[in-house]
N, C-alpha and C positions, 0 to 999 in steps of 0.2 A: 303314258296315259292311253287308256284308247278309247277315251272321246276325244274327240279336238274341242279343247278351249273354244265359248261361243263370246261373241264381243258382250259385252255387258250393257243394257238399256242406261241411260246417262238419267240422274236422279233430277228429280223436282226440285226446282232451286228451293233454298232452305226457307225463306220466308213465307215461301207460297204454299209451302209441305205441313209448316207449322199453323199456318192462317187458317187454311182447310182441319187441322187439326181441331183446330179451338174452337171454330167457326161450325163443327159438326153435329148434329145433336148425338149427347153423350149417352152411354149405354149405363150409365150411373146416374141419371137424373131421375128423382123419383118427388113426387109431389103426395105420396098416402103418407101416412105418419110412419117412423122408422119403427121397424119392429126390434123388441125389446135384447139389448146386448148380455143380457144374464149376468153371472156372475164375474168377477175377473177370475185368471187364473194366476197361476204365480211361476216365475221366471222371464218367461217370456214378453218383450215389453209390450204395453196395452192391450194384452191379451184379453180377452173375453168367452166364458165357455159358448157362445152360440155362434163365434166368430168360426167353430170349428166344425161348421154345419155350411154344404151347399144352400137351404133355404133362407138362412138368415139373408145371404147377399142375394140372392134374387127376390126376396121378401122386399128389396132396398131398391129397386129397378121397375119402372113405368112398360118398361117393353122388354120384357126378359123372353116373351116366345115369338120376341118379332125377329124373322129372319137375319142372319148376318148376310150370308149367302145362300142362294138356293141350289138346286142340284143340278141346272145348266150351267150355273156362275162357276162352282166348284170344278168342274169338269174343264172348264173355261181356264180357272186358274192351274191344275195340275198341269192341262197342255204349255200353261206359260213356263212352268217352270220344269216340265221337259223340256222345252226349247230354249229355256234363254239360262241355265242353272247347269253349269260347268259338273257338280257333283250327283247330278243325277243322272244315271246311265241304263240307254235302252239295247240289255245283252241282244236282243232280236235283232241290233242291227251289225250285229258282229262279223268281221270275214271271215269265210268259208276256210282260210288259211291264216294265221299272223306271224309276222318273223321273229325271229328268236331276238332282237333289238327290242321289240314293242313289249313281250313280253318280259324280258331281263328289268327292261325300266319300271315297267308297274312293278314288279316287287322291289326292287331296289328304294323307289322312292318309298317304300312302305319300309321295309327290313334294313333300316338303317340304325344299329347299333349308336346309342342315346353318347351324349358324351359326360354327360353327369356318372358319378358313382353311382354301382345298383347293388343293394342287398338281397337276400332270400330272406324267408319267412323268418329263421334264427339270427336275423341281426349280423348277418355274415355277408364278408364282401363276395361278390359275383367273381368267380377266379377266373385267368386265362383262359384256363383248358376248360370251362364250360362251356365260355363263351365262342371257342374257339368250334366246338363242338356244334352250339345250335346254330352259328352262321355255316358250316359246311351243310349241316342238316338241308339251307333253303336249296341245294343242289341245282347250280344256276349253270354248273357244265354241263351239268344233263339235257340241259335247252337243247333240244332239236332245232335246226334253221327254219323248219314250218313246223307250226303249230294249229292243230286243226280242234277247235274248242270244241271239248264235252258237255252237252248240259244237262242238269240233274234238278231235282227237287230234295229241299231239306224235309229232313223226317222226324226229328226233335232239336228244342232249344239247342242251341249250340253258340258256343264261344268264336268270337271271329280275334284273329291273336295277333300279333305286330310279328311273330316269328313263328316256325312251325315246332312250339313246344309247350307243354302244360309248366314249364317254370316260369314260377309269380315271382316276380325282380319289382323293388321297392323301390324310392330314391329317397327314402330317410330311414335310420334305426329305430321300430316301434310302432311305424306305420305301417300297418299290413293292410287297410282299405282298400288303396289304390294301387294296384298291379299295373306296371309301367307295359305291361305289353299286351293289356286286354284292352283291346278294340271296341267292340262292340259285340251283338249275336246276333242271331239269324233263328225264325221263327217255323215252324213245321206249316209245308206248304209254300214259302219262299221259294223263288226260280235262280238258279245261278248259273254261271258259264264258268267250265273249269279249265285252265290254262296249262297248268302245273300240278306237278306232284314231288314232294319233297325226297331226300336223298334217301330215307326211311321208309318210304310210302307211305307213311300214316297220316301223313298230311295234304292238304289240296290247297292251294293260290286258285279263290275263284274271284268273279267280277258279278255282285247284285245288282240289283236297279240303284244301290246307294253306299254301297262299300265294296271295299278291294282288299280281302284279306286272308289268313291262311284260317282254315276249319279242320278239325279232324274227320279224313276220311267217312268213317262210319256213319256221321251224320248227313253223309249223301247218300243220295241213290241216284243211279245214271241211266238216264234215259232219251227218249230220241228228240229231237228241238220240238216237233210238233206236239209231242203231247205233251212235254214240259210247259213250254210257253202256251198250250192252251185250258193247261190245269185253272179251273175254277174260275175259269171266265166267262164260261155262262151261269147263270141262274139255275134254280132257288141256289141260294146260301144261306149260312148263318154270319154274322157277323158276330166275333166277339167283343160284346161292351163292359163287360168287369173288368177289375183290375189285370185279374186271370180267370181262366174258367181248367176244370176237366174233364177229359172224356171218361167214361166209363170204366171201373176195374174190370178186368177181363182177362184170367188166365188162359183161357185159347189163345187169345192173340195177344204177346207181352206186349210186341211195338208198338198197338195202340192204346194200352192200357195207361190208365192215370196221366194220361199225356197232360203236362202243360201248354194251356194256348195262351199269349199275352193278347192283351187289349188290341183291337184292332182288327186281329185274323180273321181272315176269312174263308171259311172252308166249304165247299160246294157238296149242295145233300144232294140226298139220290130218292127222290120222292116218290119215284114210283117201285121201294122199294114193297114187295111183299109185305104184308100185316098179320100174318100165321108165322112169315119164317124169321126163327131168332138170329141175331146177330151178335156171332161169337157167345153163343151159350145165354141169350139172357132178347126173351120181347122187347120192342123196341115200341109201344105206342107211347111209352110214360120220356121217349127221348128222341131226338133227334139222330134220324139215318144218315151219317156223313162219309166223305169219300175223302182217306187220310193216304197219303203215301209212307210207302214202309221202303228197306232195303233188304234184298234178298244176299243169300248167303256169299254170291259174286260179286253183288256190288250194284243188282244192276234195279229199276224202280218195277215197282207193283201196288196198283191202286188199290186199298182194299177199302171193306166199310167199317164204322166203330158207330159205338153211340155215346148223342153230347146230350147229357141228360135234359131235361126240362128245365129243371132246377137252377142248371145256370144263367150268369146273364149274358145271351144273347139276344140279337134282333133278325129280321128276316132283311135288313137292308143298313145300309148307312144310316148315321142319325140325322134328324134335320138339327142345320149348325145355327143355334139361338143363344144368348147367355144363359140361358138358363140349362140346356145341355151341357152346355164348356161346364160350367161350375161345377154339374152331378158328374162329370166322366172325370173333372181335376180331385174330386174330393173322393172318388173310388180308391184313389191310391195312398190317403191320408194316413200318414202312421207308417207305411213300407218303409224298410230300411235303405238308405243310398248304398248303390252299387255301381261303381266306378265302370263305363264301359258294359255297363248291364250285366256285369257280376253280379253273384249272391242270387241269381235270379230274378234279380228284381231288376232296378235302371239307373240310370243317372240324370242328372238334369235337362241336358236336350231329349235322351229317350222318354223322359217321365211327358215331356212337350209334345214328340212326335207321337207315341199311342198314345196321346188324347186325342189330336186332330184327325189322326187315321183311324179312330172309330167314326168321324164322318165324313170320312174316304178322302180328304183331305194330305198331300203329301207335303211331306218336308225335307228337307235336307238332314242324314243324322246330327252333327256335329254342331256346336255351336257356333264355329268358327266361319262357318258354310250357312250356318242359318241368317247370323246375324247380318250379313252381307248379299245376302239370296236377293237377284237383282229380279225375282217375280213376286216379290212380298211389297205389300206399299211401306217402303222402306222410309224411319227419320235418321239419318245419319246426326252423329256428333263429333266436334273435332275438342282439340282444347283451347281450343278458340271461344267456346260455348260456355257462358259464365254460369253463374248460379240460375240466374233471371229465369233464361234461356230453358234451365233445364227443368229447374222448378214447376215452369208454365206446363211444359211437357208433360211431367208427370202427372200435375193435375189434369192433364187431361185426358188421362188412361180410359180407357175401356175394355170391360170384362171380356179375356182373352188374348188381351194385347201382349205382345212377349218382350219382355226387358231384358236387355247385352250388357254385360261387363265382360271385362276381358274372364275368361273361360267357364262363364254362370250363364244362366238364363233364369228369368221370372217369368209367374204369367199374374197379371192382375184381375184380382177379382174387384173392389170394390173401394170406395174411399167414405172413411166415418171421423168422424170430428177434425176436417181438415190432413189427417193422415191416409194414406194409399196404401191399399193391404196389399200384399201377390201370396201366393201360393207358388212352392219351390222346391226339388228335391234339391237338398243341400247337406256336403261335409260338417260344414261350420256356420256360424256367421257371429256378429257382433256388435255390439250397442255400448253406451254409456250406464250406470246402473243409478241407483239412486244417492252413491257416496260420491259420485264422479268420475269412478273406474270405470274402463272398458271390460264389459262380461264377454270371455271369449265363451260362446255356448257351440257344444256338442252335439249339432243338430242333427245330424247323419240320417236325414230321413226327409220322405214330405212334409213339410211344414207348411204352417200358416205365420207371418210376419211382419210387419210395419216395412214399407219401405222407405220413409224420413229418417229414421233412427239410426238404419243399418250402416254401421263405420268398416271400412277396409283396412283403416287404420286411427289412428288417435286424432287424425287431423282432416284425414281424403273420408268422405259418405261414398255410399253405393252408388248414390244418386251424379257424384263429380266423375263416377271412373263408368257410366251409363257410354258406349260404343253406340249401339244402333236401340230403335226400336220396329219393330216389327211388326204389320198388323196386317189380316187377311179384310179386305175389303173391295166392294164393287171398286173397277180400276172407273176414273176420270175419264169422260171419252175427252 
């Protein structure tokens, strides 16, 4: 590792955590009359077509543009959870040198060959000699005894990988979703420290502000800690608040052509760009002048400008964080297909959680495993100790934006209508009762909208009995 584990703030005892819960005025209390749930839709249980609309649930809310947190509070919360959040790492304070120990370990605890069977795309078992092959690949003799970190900025989406190879390894026949060794990505304009290069060279073991994993090469470019770490840290910016945005097509310059930016990014313009001179062949008054990093032919960075049209949706800043923003930034992504580790380009369930929050600047831990447990979240833990009663109450007491933990899911709740608790959810699957009494395993492979009473784990356990943590960003208690 190279943070050191920080001790963990010791939780609110349970009664007191929940009292305050119930005891809070609800972001769901609304006293105008409900606005109207339109038609049903069919499959999905108590579906409603307006249920699939941001306004309907803030339509259902008394204070939907009253602040959750303001923009000292947020700032307030990110430093806590730099400080007290084991999984978030600030590369800036990395040694000028690290020994070949420090580094062997970060990848080791990452590139540790799974012990389940792994398939490839044809249904075919992962033989020896591949595997044989992409563990030499992570080139750990190569470790030099000091290790003197490079750092770069990413220059397009890029896959972060559990080994340094582009083979998708399954652990069942049939399911090609989830690629066992896609991580996560990393977004253009991201800052990393690079530690390693695999026995190939095509690959880099670097360290983000929130992951530790291998990239391909290419999607770096290396340059010197200062202008890295001070890329896009001052003012103007765009912030990106759609699902996705892109920049400009641009044959002069392919590297920043049609670029994908996900939700969240933020990329720094350059406002006192000229209003006569074109940028890469094309005026820029009808777009936004930004400042993108590219990788030159060595490897090494070059800031150039592109244009992010008008047209998309960005903002000139963070959003202010109210229910009524959470709802419009969760429902941008309605319909995206789920992507395992932010495959397919798109996201997964903690990612779908994290750029929502980080469109208002807002940080998270990636993972859910990290999230649900993040001891700077006003955390309600559950054991199974925690009967139905217990959990029931909970539930009802959601508030728009709250994030719900099963073991390896996340929800986020939007709203509660006729005693039922909606969330919003990028998910594989899920599962309900139907109306013959059978369990409907549904195929949901996307953001969804869906009843959270209903949802079954299995014939007998609800979503609601295997609930781990819940999580909610709010003013801390002095």
């Amino acid at each position: 590792m190279i943070l050191a584990s920080r001790e963990r703030h010791r939780h609110w005892p349970r009664r007191l955590t929940l009292a305050l819960c119930l005891l809070a005025a609800p972001a769901f209390a609304q006293t105008t009359p409900a606005p109207d749930a339109g038609a049903p839709l069919p499959y999905v249980i108590g579906l409603h077509e307006a249920f699939l609309t941001p306004q309907y649930w803030a339509a259902r809310l008394d204070n939907a543009d009253a602040p959750i947190l303001d923009r000292a509070q947020i700032d307030a919360q990110n430093a806590r959870m730099r400080a007290q959040d084991s999984h978030i790492q600030d590369i800036a304070l990395l040694p000028a040198q690290l020994d070949a120990t420090a580094v062997r370990d970060s990848i080791t605890a990452l590139s540790s060959w799974p012990t389940r069977a792994l398939y490839n795309d044809k249904g075919q078992p992962i033989t020896p000699a591949l595997r044989s092959a992409i563990e030499a690949n992570l080139g750990l003799e190569a470790i030099p005894a000091q290790v003197a970190p490079q750092f770069g900025l990413v220059v397009k989406r890029a896959a972060l990988r559990t080994f340094p190879t582009r083979e998708r390894v399954f652990s069942s026949v049939g399911d090609t979703d989830i690629d066992r060794f896609q991580e996560s990505a990393l977004f253009p304009g991201d800052k990393v420290a690079v530690v390693h290069r695999s026995a190939d060279g095509r690959w880099l073991f670097v360290h983000s502000e929130r992951y530790s994993a291998w990239v391909e090469a290419d999607a770096i470019a290396s340059g010197d800690k200062a202008t890295v770490l001070g890329y896009g840290a001052k003012g103007p910016y765009r912030i990106i608040t759609g699902a996705t945005a892109q920049t400009a097509y641009t044959p002069e310059e392919p590297r920043v052509s049609r670029l994908q930016l996900d939700m969240g990014v933020r990329l720094p313009v350059l406002a006192d760009w000229p209003a006569a001179e074109p940028v890469n062949g094309q005026q820029a008054h009808a777009s936004w002048v930004v400042q993108l990093p590219v990788r030159e032919a060595d490897g090494r960075l070059k800031l150039v400008p592109a244009l992010l049209p008008r047209s998309q949706d960005t903002a000139a800043d963070y959003l202010p964080l109210t229910p009524r923003l959470l709802l419009q930034q969760a429902f941008k992504f309605l319909g995206e297909r789920y992507g395992w580790g932010h495959d397919y380009d798109t996201r997964d369930c903690s990612g779908f959680v994290s750029e929502i929050y980080r469109s208002f600047g807002v940080l998270l831990p990636r993972n859910t495993s990290a999230q649900a447990v993040s001891p700077a979240l006003d955390r309600l833990p559950f054991t199974s100790k925690d009967g139905k009663t217990v959990r029931d109450r909970a539930v009802t007491g959601l508030q728009v934006g709250d994030l719900v933990y099963i073991p390896g899911h996340v929800m986020m709740a939007i709203g509660h209508v006729d005693g039922r608790t909606w969330v919003i959810h990028d998910t594989a699957g899920g599962s309900w009762f139907g109306a013959d009494g059978k369990r409907v395993q549904a195929h949901l492979n996307g953001v969804s909208v869906t009843p959270l009473e209903p949802m079954m784990a299995s014939d007998s356990i609800r979503y609601i009995d295997r609930i781990t943590n819940i999580q909610r960003l709010r003013a801390k208690t002095p």
